[in-house]
C-alpha positions in Angstrom: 38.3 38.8 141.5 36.1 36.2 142.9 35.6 34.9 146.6 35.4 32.0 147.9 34.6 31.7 151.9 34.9 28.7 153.9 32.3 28.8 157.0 33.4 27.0 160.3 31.8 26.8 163.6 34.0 28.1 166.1 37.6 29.8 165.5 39.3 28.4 168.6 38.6 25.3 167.5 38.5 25.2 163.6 41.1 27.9 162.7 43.7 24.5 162.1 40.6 23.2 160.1 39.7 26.1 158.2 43.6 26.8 157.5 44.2 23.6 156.0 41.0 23.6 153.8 42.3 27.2 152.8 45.4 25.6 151.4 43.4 23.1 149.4 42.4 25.3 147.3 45.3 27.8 147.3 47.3 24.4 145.9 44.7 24.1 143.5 43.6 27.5 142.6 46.7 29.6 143.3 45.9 33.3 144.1 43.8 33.6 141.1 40.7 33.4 143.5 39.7 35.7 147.1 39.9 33.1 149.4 38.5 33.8 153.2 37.2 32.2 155.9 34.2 33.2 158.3 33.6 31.3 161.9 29.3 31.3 163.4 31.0 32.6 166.8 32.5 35.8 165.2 29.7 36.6 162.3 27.3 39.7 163.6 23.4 38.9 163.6 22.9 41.4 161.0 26.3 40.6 158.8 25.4 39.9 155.5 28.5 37.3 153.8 28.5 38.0 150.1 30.5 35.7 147.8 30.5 34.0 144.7 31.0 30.8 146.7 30.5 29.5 150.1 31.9 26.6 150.8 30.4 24.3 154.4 32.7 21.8 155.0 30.0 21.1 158.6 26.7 20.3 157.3 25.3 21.1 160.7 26.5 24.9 160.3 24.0 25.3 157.0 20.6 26.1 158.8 22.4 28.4 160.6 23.6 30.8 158.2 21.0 30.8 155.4 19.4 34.0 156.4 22.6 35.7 156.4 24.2 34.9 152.8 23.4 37.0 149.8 21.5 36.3 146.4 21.8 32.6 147.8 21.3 31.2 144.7 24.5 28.3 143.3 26.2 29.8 146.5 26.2 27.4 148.7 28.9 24.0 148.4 28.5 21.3 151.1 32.2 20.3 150.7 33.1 16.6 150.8 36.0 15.4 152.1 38.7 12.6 151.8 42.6 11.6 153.4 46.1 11.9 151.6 47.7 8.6 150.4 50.5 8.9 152.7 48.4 9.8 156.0 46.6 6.0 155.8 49.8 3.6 155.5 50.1 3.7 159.4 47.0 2.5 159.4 47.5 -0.8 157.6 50.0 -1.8 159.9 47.5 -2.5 162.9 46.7 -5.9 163.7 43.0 -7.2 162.1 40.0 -7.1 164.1 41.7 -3.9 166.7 39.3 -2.1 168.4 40.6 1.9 167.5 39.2 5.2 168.8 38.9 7.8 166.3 38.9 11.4 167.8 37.9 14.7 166.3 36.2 17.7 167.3 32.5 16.3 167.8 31.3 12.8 167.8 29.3 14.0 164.7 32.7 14.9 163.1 34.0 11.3 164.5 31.4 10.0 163.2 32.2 11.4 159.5 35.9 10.4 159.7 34.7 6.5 160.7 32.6 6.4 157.2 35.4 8.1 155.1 37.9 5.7 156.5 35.6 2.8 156.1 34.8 4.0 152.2 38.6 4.3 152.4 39.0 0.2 152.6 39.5 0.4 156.6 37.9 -2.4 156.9 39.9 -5.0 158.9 39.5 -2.5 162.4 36.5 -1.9 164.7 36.6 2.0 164.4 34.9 3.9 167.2 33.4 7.2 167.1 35.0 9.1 170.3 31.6 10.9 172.3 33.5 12.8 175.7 30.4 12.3 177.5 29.6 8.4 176.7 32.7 6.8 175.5 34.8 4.6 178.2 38.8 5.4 176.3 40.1 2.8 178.8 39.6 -0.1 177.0 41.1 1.5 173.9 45.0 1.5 172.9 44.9 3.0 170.2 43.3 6.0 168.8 43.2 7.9 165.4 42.9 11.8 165.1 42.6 14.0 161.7 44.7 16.5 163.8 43.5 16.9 166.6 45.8 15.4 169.1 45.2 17.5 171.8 41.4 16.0 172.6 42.8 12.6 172.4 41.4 11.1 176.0 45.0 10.6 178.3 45.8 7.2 178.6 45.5 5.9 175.1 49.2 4.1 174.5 49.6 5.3 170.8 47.9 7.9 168.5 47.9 8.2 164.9 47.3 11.9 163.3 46.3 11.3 159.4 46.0 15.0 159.6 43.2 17.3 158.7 40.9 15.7 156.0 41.4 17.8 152.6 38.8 18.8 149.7 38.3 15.9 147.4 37.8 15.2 143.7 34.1 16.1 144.0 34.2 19.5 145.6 36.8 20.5 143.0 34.4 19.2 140.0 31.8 21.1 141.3 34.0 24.3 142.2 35.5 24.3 138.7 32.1 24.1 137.1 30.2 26.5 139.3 33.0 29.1 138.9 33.2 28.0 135.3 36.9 27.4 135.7 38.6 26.2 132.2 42.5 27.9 132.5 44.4 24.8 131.5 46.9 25.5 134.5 44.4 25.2 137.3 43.0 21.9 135.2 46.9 20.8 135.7 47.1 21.9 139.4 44.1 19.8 140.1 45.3 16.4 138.7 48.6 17.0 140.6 46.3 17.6 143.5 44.2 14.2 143.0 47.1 12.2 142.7 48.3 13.0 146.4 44.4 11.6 147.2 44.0 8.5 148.7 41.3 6.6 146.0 37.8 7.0 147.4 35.4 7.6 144.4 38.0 6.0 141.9 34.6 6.4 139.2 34.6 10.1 140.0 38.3 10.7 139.1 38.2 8.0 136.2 35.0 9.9 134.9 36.6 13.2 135.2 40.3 12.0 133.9 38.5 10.5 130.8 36.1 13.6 130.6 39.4 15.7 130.3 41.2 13.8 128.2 38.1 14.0 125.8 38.0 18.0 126.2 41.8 18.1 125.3 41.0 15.7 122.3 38.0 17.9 121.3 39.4 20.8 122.0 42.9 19.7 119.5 40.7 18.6 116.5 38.3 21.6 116.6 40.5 24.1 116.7 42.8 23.1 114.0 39.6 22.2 112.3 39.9 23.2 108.8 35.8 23.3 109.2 34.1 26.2 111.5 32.2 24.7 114.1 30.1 26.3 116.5 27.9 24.8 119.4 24.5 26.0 120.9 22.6 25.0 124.0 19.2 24.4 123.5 18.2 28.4 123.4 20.8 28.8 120.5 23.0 30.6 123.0 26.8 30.3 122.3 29.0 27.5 124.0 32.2 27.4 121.7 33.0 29.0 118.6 36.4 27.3 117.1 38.9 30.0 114.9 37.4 28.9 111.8 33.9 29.8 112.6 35.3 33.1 114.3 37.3 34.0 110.8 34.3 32.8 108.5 31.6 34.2 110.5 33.8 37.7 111.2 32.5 37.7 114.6 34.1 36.6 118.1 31.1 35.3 120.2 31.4 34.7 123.5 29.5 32.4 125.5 26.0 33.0 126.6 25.8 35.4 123.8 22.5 34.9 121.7 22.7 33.7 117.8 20.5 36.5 116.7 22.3 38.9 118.0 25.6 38.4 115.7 24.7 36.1 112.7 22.7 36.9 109.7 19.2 36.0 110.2 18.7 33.7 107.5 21.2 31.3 108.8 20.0 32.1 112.7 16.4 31.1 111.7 17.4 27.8 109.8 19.9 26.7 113.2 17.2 27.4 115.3 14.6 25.7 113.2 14.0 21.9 114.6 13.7 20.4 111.2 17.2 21.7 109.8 19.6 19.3 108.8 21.8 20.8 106.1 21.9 23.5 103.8 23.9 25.9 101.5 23.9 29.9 102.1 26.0 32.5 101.0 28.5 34.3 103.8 30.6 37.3 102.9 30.5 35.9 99.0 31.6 32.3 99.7 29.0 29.6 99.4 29.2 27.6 103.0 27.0 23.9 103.6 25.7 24.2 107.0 25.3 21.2 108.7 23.3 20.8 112.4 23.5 18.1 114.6 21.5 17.8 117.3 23.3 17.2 121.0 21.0 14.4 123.3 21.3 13.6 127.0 18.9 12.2 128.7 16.4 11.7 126.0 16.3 15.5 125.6 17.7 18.0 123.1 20.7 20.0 124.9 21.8 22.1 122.2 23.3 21.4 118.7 26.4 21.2 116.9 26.9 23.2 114.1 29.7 22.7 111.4 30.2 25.4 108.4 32.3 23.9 105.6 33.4 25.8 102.5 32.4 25.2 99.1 36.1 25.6 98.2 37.2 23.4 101.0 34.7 20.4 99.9 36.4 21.2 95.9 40.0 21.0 97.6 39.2 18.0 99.6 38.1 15.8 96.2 41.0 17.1 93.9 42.9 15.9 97.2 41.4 12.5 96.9 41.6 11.9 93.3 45.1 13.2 93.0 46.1 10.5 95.4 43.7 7.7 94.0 45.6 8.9 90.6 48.5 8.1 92.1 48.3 5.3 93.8 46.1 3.9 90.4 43.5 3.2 92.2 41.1 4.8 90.2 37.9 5.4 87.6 39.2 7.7 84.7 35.9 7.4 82.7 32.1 8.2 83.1 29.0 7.8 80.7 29.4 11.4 79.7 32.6 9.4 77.5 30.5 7.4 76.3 30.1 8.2 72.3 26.9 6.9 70.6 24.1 8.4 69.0 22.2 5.2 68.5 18.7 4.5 70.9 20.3 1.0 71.7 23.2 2.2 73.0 21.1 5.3 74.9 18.7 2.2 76.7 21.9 0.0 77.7 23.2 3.6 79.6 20.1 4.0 80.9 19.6 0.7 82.5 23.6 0.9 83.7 22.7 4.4 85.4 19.9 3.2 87.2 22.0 -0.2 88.8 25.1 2.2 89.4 22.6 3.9 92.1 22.6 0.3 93.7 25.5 -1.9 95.8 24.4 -4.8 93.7 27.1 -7.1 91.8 27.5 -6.7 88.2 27.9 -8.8 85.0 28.3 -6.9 82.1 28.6 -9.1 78.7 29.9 -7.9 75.1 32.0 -9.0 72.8 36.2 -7.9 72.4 36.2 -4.1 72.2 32.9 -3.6 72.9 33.5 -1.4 76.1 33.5 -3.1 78.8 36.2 -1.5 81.1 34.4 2.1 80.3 31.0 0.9 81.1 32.6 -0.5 84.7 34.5 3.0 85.3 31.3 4.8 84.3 29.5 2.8 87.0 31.8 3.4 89.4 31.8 6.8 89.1 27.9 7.1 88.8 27.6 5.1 92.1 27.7 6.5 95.6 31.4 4.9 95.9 32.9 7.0 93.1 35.8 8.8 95.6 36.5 5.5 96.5 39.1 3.1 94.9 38.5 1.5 91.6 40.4 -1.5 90.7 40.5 -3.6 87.3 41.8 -6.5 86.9 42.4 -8.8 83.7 41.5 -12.5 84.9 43.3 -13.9 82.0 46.5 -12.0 82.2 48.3 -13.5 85.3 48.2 -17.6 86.5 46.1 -18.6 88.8 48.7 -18.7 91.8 49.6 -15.6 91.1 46.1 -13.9 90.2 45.1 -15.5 93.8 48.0 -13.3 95.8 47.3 -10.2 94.2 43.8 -10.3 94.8 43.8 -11.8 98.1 47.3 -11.0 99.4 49.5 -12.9 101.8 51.5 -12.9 105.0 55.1 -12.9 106.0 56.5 -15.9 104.5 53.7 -17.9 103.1 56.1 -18.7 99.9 58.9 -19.0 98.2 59.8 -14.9 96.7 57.2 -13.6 98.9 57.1 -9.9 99.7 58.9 -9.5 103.0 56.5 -8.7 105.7 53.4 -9.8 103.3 51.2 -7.6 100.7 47.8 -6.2 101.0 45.5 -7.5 98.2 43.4 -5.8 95.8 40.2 -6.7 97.5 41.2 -5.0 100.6 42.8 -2.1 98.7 39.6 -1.5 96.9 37.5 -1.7 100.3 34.8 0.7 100.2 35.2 0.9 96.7 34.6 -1.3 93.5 36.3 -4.4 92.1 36.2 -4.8 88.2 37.0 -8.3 87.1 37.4 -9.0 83.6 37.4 -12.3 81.6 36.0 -13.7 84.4 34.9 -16.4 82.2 38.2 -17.7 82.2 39.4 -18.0 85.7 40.0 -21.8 87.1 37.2 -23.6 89.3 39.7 -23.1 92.3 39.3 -19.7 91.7 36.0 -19.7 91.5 35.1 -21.2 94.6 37.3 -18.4 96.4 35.8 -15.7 94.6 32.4 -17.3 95.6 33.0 -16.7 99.4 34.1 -12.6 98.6 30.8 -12.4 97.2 28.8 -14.3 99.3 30.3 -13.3 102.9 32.1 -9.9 101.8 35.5 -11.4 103.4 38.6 -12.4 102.4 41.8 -14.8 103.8 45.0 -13.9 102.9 47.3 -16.9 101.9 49.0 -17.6 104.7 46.4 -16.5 106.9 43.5 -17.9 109.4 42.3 -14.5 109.5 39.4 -13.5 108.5 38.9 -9.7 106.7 35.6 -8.4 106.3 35.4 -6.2 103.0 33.4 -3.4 101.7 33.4 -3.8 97.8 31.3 -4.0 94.9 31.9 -6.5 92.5 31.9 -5.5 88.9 32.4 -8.7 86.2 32.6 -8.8 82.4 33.0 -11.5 80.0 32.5 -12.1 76.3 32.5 -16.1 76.9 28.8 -17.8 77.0 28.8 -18.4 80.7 25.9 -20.1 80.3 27.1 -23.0 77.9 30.3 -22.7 80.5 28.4 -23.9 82.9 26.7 -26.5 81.4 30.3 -28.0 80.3 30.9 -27.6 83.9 33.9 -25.1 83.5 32.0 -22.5 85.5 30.2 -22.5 88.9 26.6 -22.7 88.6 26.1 -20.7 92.2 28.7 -18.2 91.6 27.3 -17.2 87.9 23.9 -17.1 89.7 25.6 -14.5 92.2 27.7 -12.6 89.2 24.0 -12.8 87.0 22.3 -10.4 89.4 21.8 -7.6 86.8 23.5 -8.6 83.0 24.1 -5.8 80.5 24.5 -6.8 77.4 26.7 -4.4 75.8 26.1 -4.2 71.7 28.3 -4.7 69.2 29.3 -2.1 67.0 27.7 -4.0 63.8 24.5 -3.7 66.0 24.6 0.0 65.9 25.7 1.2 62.5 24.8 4.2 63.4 27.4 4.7 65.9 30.4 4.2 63.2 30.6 7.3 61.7 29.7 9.4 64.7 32.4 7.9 67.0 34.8 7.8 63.5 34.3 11.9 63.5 34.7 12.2 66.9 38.0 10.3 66.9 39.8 11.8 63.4 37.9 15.4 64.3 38.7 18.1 61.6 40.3 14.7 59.8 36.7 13.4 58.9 36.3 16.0 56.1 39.1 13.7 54.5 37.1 11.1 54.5 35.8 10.1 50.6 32.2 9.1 50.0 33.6 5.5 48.9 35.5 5.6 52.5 32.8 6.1 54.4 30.4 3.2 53.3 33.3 0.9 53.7 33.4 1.6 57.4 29.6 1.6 57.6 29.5 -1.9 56.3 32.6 -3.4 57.7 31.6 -6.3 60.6 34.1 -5.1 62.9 34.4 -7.6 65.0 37.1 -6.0 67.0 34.5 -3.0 67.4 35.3 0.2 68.8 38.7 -0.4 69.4 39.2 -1.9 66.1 37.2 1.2 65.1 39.8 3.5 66.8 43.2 1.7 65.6 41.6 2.7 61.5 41.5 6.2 62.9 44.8 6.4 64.3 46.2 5.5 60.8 43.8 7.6 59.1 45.0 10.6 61.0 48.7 9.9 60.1 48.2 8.9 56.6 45.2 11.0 55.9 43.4 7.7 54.1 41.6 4.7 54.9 44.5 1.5 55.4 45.2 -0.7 52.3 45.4 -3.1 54.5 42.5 -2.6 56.0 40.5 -1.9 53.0 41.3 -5.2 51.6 40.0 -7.4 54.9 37.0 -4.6 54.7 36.5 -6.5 51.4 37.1 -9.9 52.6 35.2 -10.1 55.6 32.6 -9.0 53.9 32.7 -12.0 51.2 33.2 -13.8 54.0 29.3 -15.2 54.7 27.8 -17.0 57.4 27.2 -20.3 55.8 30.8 -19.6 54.6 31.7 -19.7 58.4 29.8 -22.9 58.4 31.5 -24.9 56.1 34.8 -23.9 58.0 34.0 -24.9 60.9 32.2 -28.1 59.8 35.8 -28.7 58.0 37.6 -27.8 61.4 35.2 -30.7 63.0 36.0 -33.1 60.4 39.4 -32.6 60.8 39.4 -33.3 64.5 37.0 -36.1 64.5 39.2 -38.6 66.1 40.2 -35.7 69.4 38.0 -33.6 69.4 37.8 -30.3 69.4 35.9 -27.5 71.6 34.8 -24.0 71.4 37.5 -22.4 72.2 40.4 -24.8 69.6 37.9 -22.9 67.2 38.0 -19.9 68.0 41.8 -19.6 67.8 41.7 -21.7 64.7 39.3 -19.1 62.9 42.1 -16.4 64.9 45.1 -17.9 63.1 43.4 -17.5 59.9 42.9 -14.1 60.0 38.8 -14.6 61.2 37.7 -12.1 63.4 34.8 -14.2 64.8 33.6 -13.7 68.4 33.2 -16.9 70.9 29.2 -16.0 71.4 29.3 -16.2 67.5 30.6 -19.2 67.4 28.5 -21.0 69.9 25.6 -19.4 67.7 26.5 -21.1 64.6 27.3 -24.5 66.9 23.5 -24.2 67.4 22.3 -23.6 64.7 24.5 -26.9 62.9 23.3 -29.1 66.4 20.0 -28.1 65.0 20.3 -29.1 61.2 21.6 -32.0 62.8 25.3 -31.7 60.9 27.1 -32.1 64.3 26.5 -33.5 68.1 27.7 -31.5 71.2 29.3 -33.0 74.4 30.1 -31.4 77.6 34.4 -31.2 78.0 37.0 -31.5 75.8 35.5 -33.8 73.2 33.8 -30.9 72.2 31.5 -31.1 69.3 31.6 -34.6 66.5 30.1 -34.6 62.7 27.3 -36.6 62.4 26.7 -39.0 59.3 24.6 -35.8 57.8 27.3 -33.5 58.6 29.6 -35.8 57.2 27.4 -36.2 53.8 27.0 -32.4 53.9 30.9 -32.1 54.3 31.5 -34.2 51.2 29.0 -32.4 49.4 30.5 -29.5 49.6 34.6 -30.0 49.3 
């Protein structure tokens, strides 16, 4: 069992003293310490006091003892001391400005109990240190003792005993850390203890009360830590080893035990080497990432903190995330690896999508209907350093604009009529830390626009409803198969948001552009199927258009698996679309011009004219052949909804031709 002595001057006079100081710590430290206490008067010349701590509540006593205490080294305490709560009310009750005696043993001790009371907040008395030999007690009415009433000069009208000053929150810290006390009762005994203390060093006791509160915390997470952690000091000697490390390691290593002496050498040499971050080694057949960090105070390395995390654990933890990503729907199903092609266009536009996936930088990827759009934004996703983040798409064009506003942004409590009670979260801040994909974003309103404008300028969103502000963590992914260009010119898009969108374009090709492609994705969605497939068959879907591209590509397969042949249906557009020229396409929409001359007609009211007559002809395709008429001169162009007017050629060459 460990001692602890207290040393006093004289036992006559400090046995009340010495008594008192010995119940400190018996309140504190119960009997799981040898407490005694030695007085100069009794101790022999050659006595030799042995203990693991002496504690000198008299500073004057130290020079006289030094010779006399054994292997002297972190013995010796100069104990500091302070009042009980209770034993200083009295006190406050004195008139301002009194002149008060205080009486103790010495006039140094007097002295001492003058400054504690003053760093006690005793301010508004004129305390007087009591010297027998020089002090005149007849001017004085009142006098305060810590317990000793009896040397209180006669004549003094009333005396106050605060009793015996006790230990404070200092001498405890310091006993607790020399006697490297951690039992979580004694902990509990002291803060009892400091609570009875009137507040002296209130930065002491908040420094230690947050200190412990910190342990406990620590102390909570690491041991329940799925992770083994183990921390070093400097020297790579032990100072905590959690149960995980304990199991995974199959070792139980105390502190102040050396590394070296229980862990494999390979992994000793790599925590004890400066330069090691992180690593993976093998320990007892299960592949563990290492991971040191180092521990600073000061300026100066102190030791490091060392986590071992399972290869299995890191496996669990992702099929963790994605199961609840896949849940929630909040996530990338693809990557390029589902990409099919075999064609060197397709191989560069995966290439250049790879290398901007490695970057946070916004997005516009361009390509007709079908072309793979959505993939190509999953694929990104996943490629990028955000892929075990959320992932959410969302179709511009399938909700309206008030509606497409609240679920990207959200709303609070109330902010309309068949609101969510208690408000909704929007996408954007859903998808924070992740990626955003917008689609069609072509075709959102100007309103719109300027919203999206600030998320991608300021990364922060306002829900409706709401002055406040929410930063956001997201990448922006957009797609379109509209000409945003011409869009903008017509003013129907932003010029500074496309020029924030446009920071990296990937033009995604059309299937037509990579013949090559048909066949090989064909096989790969009909499998054994494709040895069904006729000669005749097979250059029919090599020189079909398909406009709707691989998704047109893929509904032909789904029939050809059931039915085991090419579609009449489809066999017969295959057929027409292919008599179908472009100068044919010309004279169609000249006649669509002509028809509207007196209203108007735009872009778009042709595309879904060509659409309602069964014309699979993409808006980028469109505004090609508009170019190519503006420049035989057959038709002017205006910016809105008048859209595009025959001139007199393109009414002579309209003639002409019906």
């Amino acid at each position: 069992m460990k001692k602890i002595v207290i040393i006093e001057r004289w036992k006559h006079i400090d046995l009340p003293v010495a008594e008192s100081l010995k119940q400190n710590l018996y309140d504190v430290l119960g009997n799981q310490f040898l407490i005694e206490d030695k007085y100069l008067d009794e101790i022999k010349d050659e006595e030799k006091i042995d203990a693991d701590i002496i504690l000198v509540p008299v500073y004057s006593v130290l020079p006289q003892i030094l010779d006399k205490i054994q292997y002297i080294e972190k013995k010796i305490l100069l104990a500091t001391r302070t009042f009980y709560k209770l034993s200083l009310e009295r006190l406050s009750k004195i008139p301002a400005k009194t002149d008060v005696l205080v009486v103790n043993a010495s006039f140094e001790t007097a002295n001492d109990v003058v400054t504690l009371l003053y760093e006690h907040g005793i301010y508004h008395l004129n305390l007087i240190a009591y010297d027998p030999e020089k002090t005149d007690s007849s001017f004085f009415e009142i006098a305060i003792t810590p317990g000793e009433v009896d040397l209180v000069p006669s004549g003094i009208q009333e005396i106050i005993d605060i009793g015996y000053r006790c230990l404070d929150t200092q001498t405890f810290l310091s006993l607790f850390t020399r006697l490297r006390i951690e039992d979580q009762n004694l902990i509990n005994n002291l803060l009892t203890y400091i609570q009875k203390l009137s507040p002296q060093n209130i930065d002491v006791e908040e420094r230690f009360l947050n200190t412990l509160l910190l342990n406990q915390a620590f102390t909570e997470i690491v041991e329940t830590d799925l992770d083994g952690v183990l921390i070093v000091d400097s020297s790579c000697r032990v100072i905590y080893m959690n149960p995980k490390a304990s199991i995974l390691l199959k070792v139980d290593m105390k502190k102040g035990i050396s590394l070296q002496k229980w862990i494999d050498q390979e992994i000793c040499s790599a925590i004890e080497d400066e330069d090691f971050q992180q690593g993976m080694f093998q320990i007892n057949d299960e592949y563990v990432i290492i991971t040191k960090t180092r521990l600073i105070a000061y300026e100066k390395v102190t030791g490091y903190y060392v986590n071992f995390r399972t290869a299995s654990s890191i496996h669990n933890d992702i099929s963790e995330l994605s199961r609840k990503l896949k849940e929630s729907g909040l996530y990338a199903r693809y990557s390029f690896k589902d990409i099919w092609y075999q064609s060197k266009l397709m191989n560069d536009c995966i290439e250049i999508a790879q290398k901007i996936a490695l970057t946070d930088f916004t997005v516009l990827l361009k390509g007709e209907t079908g072309t793979g759009k959505e993939l190509f934004a999953q694929s990104i996703h996943n490629f990028s350093k955000r892929r075990h983040e959320p992932f959410i798409a969302i179709n511009c064009t399938t909700l309206p604009e008030n509606l497409l506003e609240s679920e990207l942004f959200g709303y609070e409590h109330g902010s309309f009529t068949g609101s969510k009670s208690g408000g909704k979260i929007g996408l954007f801040e859903k998808a924070n830390k992740g990626t955003v994909f917008l689609d069609e974003i072509g075709d959102i309103s100007i309103s719109m626009q300027l919203k999206l404008l600030r998320v991608l300028q300021e990364r922060q969103i306002v829900r409706i409803g709401s002055n406040n502000v929410v930063d956001v963590d997201i990448r922006i992914i957009a797609a379109t198969n509209c000409d945003l260009e011409l869009a903008v010119r017509e003013n129907r898009f932003r010029k500074d948001l496309y020029y924030r969108i446009n920071v990296f374009t990937i033009n995604l090709p059309s299937l037509r552009e990579r013949p090559e492609d048909i066949l090989y994705i064909f096989k790969k969605l009909v499998k054994d199927d494709f040895k069904l497939l006729t000669s005749k068959e097979r250059s029919l879907l090599e020189k079909h258009s398909w406009f709707g591209n691989v998704r047109e590509l893929k509904n032909v397969a789904d029939y050809f698996i059931l039915m085991e042949t090419l579609p009449q249906l489809t066999c017969n557009n295959l057929q027409k679309e292919k008599q179908i020229s472009e100068e044919d396409i010309e004279k169609i929409i000249i006649k669509l011009i002509y028809e509207n001359q007196v209203s108007g007609i735009g872009r778009n009211k042709i595309f879904q004219s060509l659409k309602n007559q069964g014309l699979k002809v993409s808006e980028g395709r469109i505004e090609s052949l508009l170019k190519i008429l503006e420049q035989k001169r057959y038709i002017t162009r205006s910016i809105g909804r008048k859209g595009s007017a025959l001139t007199d050629i393109g009414i002579e060459f309209f003639n002409l031709k019906n």
